[in-house]
ROKE-121902 format. One record per residue: residue number from 1; y, z, x of N, C-alpha, C in turn. Coordinates in pm, 1 decimal. Atoms other than C-alpha are relative to their C-alpha. Example, Ala and Ser with C-alpha at 12.3 -4.5 7.8 and 13.67 -1.06 7.14 Angstrom:
2
> i;n_py;n_pz;n_px;ca_py;ca_pz;ca_px;c_py;c_pz;c_px
> 1;-119.0;0.0;89.0;-450.0;780.0;1230.0;120.0;0.0;90.0
> 2;-119.0;-6.0;-82.0;-106.0;714.0;1367.0;109.0;73.0;-77.0
//
This chain:
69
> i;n_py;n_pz;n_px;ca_py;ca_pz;ca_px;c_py;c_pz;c_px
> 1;46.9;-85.6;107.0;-489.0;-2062.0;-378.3;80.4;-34.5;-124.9
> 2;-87.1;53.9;141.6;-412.7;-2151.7;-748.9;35.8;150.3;-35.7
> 3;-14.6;-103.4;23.7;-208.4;-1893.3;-859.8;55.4;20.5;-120.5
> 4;-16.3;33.6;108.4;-105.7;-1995.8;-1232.8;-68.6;-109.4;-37.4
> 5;34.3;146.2;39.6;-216.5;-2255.7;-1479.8;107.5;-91.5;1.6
> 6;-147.0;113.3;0.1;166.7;-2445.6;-1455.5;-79.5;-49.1;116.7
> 7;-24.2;56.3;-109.7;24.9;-2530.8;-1130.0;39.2;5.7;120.5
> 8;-73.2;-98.6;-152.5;201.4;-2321.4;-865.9;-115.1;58.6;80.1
> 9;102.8;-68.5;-117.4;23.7;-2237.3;-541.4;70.1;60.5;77.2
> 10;-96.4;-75.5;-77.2;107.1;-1987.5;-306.1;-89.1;-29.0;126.9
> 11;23.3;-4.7;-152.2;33.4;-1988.5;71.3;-140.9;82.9;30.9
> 12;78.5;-133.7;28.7;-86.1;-1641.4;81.5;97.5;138.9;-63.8
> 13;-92.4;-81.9;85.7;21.8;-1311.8;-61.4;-38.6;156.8;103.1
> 14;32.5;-131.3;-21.1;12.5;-952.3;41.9;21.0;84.4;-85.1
> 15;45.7;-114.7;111.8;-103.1;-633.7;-119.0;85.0;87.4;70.5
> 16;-62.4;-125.3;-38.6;38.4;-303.3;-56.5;-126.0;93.8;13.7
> 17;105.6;-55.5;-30.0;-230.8;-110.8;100.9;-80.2;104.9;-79.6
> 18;12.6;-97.1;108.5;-202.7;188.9;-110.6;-43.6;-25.4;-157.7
> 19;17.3;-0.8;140.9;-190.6;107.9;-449.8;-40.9;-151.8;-52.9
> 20;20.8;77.5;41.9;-255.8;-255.0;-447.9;113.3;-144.4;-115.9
> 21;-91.8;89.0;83.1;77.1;-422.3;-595.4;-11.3;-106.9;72.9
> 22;-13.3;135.3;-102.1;102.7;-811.9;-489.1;126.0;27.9;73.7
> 23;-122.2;30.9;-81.8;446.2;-845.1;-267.1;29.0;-129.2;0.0
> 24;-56.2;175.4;-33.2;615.1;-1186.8;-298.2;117.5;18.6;56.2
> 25;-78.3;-7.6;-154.5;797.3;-1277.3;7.2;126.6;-73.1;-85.3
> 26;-164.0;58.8;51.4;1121.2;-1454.1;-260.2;29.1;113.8;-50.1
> 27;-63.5;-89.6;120.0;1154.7;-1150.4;-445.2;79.6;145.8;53.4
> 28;-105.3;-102.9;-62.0;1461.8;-934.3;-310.7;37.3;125.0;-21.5
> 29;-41.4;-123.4;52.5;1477.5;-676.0;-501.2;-127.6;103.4;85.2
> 30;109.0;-52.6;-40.2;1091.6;-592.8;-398.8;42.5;10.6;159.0
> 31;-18.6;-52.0;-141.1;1157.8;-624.4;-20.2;120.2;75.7;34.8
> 32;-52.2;-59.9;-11.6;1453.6;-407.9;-37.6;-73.7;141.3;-4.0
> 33;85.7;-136.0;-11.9;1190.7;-126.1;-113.2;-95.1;-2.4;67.5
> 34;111.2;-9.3;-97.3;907.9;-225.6;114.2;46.8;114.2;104.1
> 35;55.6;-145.2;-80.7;795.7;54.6;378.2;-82.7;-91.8;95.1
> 36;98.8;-22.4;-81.1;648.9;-29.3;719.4;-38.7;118.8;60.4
> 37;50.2;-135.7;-69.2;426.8;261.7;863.2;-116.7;-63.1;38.3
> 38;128.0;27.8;-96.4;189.6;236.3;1126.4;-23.3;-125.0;15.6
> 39;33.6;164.3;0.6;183.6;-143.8;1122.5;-41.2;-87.3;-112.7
> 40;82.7;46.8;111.7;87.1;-191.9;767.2;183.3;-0.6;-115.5
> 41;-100.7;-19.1;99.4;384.4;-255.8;480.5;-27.3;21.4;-163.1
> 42;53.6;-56.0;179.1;369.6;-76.8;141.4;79.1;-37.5;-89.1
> 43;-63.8;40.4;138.1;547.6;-161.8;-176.7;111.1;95.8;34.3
> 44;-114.2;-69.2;30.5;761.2;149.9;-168.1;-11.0;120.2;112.0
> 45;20.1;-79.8;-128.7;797.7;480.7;56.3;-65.4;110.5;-142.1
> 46;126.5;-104.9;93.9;589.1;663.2;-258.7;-110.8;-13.3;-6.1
> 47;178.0;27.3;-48.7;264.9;496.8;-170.2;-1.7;73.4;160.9
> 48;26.8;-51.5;-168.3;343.2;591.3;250.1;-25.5;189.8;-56.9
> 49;-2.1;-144.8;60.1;413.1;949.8;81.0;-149.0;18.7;-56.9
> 50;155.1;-18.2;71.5;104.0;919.2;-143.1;-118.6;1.9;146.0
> 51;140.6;23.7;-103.8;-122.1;798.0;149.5;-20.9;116.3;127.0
> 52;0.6;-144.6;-54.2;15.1;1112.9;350.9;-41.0;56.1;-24.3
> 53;79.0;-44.9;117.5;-89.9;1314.3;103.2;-128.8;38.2;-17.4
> 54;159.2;17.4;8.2;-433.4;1202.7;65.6;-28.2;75.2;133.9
> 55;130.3;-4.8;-159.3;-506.5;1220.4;428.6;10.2;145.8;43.9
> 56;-31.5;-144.2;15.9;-324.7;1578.0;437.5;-145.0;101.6;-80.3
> 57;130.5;-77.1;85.8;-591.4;1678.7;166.1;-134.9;-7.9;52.6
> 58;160.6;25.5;-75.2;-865.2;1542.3;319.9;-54.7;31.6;94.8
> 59;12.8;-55.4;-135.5;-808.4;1695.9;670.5;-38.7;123.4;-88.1
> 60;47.9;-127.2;108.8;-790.3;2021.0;441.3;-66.4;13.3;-14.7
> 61;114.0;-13.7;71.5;-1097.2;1982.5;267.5;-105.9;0.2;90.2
> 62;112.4;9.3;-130.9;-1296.7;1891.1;613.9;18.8;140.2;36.9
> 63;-51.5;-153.4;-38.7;-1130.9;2215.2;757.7;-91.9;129.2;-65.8
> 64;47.1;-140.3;61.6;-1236.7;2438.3;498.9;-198.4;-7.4;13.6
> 65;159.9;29.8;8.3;-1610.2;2259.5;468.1;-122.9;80.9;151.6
> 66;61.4;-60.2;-163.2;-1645.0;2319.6;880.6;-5.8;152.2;-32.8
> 67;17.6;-146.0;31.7;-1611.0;2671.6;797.5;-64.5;86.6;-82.5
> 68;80.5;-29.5;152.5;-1818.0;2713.7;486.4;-130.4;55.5;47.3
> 69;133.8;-41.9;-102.1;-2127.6;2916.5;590.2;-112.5;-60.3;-94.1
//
């Protein structure tokens, strides 16, 4: 995959499930904050938080719907 016009190619890359940041596997500072959960690795532990969150709300919102006459 071309991944600049200088010419640099990368292998492959990974996203962060949540929010979509790239992850480059040289960059130390970034994998000092990566997050694995559930088998998947996120950018930071504020996307795993965020994606809690969501799914928290969303059980919620089913919950209340089942009950809605």
């Amino acid at each position: 995959m071309k991944f600049s016009q200088n010419g640099f190619y990368i292998e492959s890359y990974s996203k962060c499930p949540n929010c979509g940041q790239l992850m480059y596997e040289d960059a130390e500072a970034d994998r000092a904050r990566r997050v694995t959960h559930e088998g998947k690795t996120y950018c930071s532990r504020r996307c795993v938080d965020w994606k809690l969150d969501r799914e928290a709300r969303h059980a919620a919102a089913e919950k209340l719907a089942q009950h809605a006459p």
